[in-house]
N, C-alpha and C positions, 0 to 999 in steps of 0.2 A: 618296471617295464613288464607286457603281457606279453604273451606267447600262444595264439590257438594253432595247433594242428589236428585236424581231420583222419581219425586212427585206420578209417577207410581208404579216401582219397588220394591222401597226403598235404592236402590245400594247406597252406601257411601265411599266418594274418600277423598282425599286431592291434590287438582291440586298446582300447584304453585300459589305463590300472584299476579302473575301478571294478572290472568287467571279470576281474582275476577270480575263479572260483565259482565263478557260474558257468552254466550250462546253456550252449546254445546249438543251431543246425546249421550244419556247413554251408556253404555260400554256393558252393562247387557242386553238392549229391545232397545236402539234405539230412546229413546222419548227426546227431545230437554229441558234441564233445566239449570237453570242460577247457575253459583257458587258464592259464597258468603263470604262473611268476616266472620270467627268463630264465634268471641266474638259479634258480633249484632245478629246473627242466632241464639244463643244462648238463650239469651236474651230475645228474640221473642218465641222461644220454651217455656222461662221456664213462662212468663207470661201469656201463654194460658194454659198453667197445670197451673199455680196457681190459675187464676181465675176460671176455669172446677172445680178443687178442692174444691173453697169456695161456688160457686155454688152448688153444691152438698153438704157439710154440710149445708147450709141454707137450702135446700129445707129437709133433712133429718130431721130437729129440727125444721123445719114447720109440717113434716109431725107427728112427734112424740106428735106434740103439738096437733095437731087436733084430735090425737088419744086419750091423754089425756081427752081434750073437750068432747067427745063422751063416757068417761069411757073407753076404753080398755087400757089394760095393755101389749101391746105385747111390749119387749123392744125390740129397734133398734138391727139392724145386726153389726151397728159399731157407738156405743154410741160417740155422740160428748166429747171432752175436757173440763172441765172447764178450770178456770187461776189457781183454788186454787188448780186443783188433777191431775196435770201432769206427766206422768212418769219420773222415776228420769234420764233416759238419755233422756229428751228432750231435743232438742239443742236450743239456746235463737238465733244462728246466720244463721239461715235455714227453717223458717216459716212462712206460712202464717195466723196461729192459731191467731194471734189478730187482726186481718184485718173482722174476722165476726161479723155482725151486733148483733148478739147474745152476743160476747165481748164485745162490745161497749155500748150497752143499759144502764147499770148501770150507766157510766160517762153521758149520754147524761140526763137520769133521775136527777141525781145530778145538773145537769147543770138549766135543768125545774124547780126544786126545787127552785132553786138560782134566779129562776126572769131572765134569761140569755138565748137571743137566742144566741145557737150554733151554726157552722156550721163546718165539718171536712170531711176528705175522708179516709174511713178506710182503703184504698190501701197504706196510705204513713206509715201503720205496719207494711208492708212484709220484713224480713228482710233475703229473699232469694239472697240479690243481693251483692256486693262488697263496699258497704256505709261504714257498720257498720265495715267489718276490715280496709279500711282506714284510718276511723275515729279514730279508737282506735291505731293503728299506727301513727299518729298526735298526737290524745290528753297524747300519754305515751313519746313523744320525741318531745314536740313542741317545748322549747328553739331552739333544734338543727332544725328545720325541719321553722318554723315558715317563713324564707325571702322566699324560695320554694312557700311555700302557698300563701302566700302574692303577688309574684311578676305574679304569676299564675293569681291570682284574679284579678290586676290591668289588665294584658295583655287580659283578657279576656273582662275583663268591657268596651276596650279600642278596641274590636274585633279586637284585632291583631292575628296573626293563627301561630306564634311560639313566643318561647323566647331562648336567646343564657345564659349557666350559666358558668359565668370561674371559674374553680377549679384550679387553678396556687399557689390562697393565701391560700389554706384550707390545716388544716391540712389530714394526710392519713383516721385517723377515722372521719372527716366530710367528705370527701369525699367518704368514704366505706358505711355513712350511708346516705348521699345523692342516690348516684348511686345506691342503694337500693329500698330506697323509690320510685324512678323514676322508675326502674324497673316494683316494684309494679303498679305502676297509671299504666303503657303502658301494662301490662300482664291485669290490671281490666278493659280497654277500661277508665279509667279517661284523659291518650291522645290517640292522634291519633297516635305519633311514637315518640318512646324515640332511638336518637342516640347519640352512644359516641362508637369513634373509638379507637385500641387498643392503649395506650399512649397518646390520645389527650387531650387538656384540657381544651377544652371548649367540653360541654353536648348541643344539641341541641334538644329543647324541641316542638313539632308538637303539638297544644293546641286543645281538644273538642271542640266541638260549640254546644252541644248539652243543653237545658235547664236547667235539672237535674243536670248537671256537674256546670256548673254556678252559680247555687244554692250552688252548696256542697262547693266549694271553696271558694262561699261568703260568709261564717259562716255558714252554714247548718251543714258543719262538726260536728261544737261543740253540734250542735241539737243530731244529729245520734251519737254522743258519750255518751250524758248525758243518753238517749232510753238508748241504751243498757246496761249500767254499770247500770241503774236502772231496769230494767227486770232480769238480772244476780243477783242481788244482790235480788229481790225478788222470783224470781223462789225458790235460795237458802235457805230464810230463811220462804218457804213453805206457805205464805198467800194466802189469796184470794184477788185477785185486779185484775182491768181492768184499760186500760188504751186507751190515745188517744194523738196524735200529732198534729201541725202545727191546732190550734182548733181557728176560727174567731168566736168573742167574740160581742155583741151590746145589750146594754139596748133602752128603748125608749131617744130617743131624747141625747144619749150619744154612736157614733158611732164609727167602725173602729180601735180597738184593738186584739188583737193576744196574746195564749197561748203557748207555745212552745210544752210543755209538761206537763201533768197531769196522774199522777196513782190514782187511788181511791181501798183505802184499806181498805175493805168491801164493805157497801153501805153510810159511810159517814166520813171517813178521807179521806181528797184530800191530794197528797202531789205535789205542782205544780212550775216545773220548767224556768225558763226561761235565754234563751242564748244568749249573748251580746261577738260580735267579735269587735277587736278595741274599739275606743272611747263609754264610757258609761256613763260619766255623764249626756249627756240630756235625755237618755231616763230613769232616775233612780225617776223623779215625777211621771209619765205616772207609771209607772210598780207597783209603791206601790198604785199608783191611781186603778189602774187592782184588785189587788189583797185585797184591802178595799171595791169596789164594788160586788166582791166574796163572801165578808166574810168569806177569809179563816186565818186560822191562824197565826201570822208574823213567827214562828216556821215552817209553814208547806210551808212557799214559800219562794223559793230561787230565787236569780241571779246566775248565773254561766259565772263567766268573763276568757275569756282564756288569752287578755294581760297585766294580775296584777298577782303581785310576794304575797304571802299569806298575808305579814303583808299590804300591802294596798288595798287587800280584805277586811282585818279584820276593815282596818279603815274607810272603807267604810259602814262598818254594824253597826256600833258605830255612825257615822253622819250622818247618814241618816236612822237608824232602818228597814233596809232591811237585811235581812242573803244574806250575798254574798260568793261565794266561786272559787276556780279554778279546772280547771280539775283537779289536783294533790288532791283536799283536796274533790272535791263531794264524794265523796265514803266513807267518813268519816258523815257526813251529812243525807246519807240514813241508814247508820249502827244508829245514834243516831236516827233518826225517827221510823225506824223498825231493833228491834236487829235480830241477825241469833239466830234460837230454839240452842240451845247446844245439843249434841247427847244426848240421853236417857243412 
């Protein structure tokens, strides 16, 4: 799909796809402007609102803070959010509310407490963008969904720029929730062009090249699935907690470790995540290694492995005294660490 707009004007068209990348004169004034792929204009739009956005809460809760300092009382014209007192339709899949530095201080604190430099970038919270419903469309149908992902991942690794999938052996419902899911990736910009002609049966899949995309189908998914399903589950049962992702971890003279995920609920239960796609036995010393030089609780740190069936999660938490779990069972996992309040 195209997109021209007139950087003069404002005039707003849809030319054909072919049209994408030339240059033409406004219909409206006259002025020469390029047309565009939807879904990256997009994209570019809502990331300049979202940073204007956070910008402006941070200078708003600098400025409020300084007003404090000096004693006046005048409150803000639009009080910042906390994590603990959000309205009850805020949406967990459309914000950039924990991407401000103000969110973050409490984990970053915890972390200086801990004897642990940190390092993290609070942009990878915004969860304005199509991650988190992919993600959650994976981690609720990965049996079915999982060789997709996977063959994805390879062909990418492998910078191949398509993959061919035959549907000749699948049954009609693998193939109604493939051809779905593919839809999905080519409607979210995850590829560049999902074809399947009417009755053919091979899908021809036009692969991202893009970084981000790379990431997400190299296990990032089950990251951006674990975020959400723990934000939703906390929003719901009303605490106060901040949180952080993708968090680079180093003590002196002990370097080069990684957090995935971490909530802190208040200012001193962590509850800290970490996601292992494919093979997990070598990294399961390193991760308990992680999380003893934390000192957080064996309770309060999970694995989250997406290719183990539950009872060889469970015997993985048994031989090795890590709490391990699967997409299917984390949400079982944060219900026993923080139950939901029961209605009054």
């Amino acid at each position: 799909m195209a997109l021209y707009r007139c950087n003069r004007c404002g005039h707003l068209s849809e030319p054909a796809d072919d049209q994408i990348g030339t240059t033409s004169a406004c219909p409206a004034c006259g002025t020469d402007n390029q047309a565009y792929p939807t879904i990256p204009f997009m994209r570019t739009m809502l990331d300049r609102y979202f940073a204007t956005r956070r910008e402006l809460n941070e200078a708003r809760a600098e400025i409020e803070r300084l007003r404090l300092h000096v004693g006046e009382t005048v409150a803000p014209a639009e009080p910042a959010l906390n994590a603990h007192s959000l309205p009850t339709d805020f949406d967990t899949r459309n914000t950039d509310h924990f991407c401000s530095r103000v969110q973050v201080a409490p984990v970053l604190d915890w972390f200086r407490h801990a004897g642990v430099t940190a390092d993290l970038d609070p942009r990878s919270l915004e969860t304005s963008g199509h991650f988190d419903e992919v993600s959650a469309n994976i981690g609720a149908q990965y049996q079915r969904l999982h060789e997709i992902v996977e063959r994805i991942r390879l062909a990418q690794k492998q910078d191949y720029s398509f993959i061919n999938i035959d549907l000749s052996k699948r049954t009609p419902d693998e193939v109604t929730t493939l051809n779905d899911f593919c839809q999905t990736l080519g409607e979210s910009g995850f590829l560049s062009k999902y074809h399947r002609q009417e009755g053919d049966q091979v899908v021809r899949l036009s692969l991202q090249k893009a970084e981000a995309v790379r990431r997400f189908f190299d296990g990032g998914w089950l990251s951006w699935f674990s975020f959400m399903l723990g934000l939703r589950h906390l929003v719901s049962a009303g605490v106060e907690f901040s949180v952080a992702r993708d968090v680079s971890l180093s003590w002196p003279k002990d370097e080069g470790h990684g957090l995935d995920l971490m909530f802190l609920i208040g200012q001193d239960m962590p509850l800290c995540v970490q996601c292992r796609t494919g093979e997990v036995i070598p990294y399961l010393d390193r991760l308990v290694h992680v999380r003893d030089r934390l000192g957080v609780a064996p309770e309060n740190y999970l694995l989250c492995v997406s290719d183990l069936s539950e009872q060889q999660a469970a015997d993985l938490s048994r031989h090795h005294g890590l709490f391990v779990a699967t997409p299917q069972t984390l949400k079982v996992w944060f219900e026993s660490r923080v139950p939901t309040r029961s209605p009054a």
